[in-house]
C-alpha angles and dihedrals in degrees: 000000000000093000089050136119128253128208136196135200115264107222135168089347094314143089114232133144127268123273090255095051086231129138140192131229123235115224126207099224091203096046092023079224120144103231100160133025131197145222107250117223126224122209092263094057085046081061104046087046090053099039080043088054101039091089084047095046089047089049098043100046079051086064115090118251088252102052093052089044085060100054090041086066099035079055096057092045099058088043086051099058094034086060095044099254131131099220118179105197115200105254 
């Protein structure tokens, strides 16, 4: 695994490890090769994700079903071209 990446918890607008300082391998189900490992979350990071997302979640659930839908879409685009593919999402 030494060739392998590792991933963090993204809490409150930053990446940091779990409480625990455990992690979790990837496994590759058609190798069954770990090629990734992640950060594993204790029931203290859970609540401070969810505390940190509560202002995002009020302010996106005020937005209109189109307008997420929009930058839903907007979203899967960008990802799209930053990964190479060419993705054509249903408008």
């Amino acid at each position: 695994m030494s060739n392998a990446t590792s991933y963090q918890l993204f809490i409150n607008s930053r990446w940091r490890a779990g409480g625990s300082a455990a992690t979790l391998p990837v496994i590759n189900p058609a190798t069954e090769m770990v090629f990734a490992s992640v950060a594993s979350a204790t029931i203290p990071d859970l609540d401070e994700a969810l505390a940190s997302a509560e202002p995002s979640r009020k302010a996106w659930s005020s937005r209109s079903a189109k307008d997420r839908g929009e930058i839903l879409v907007a979203a899967a685009e960008i990802l799209a071209t930053k990964v190479g593919t060419a993705a054509n999402p249903v408008r």
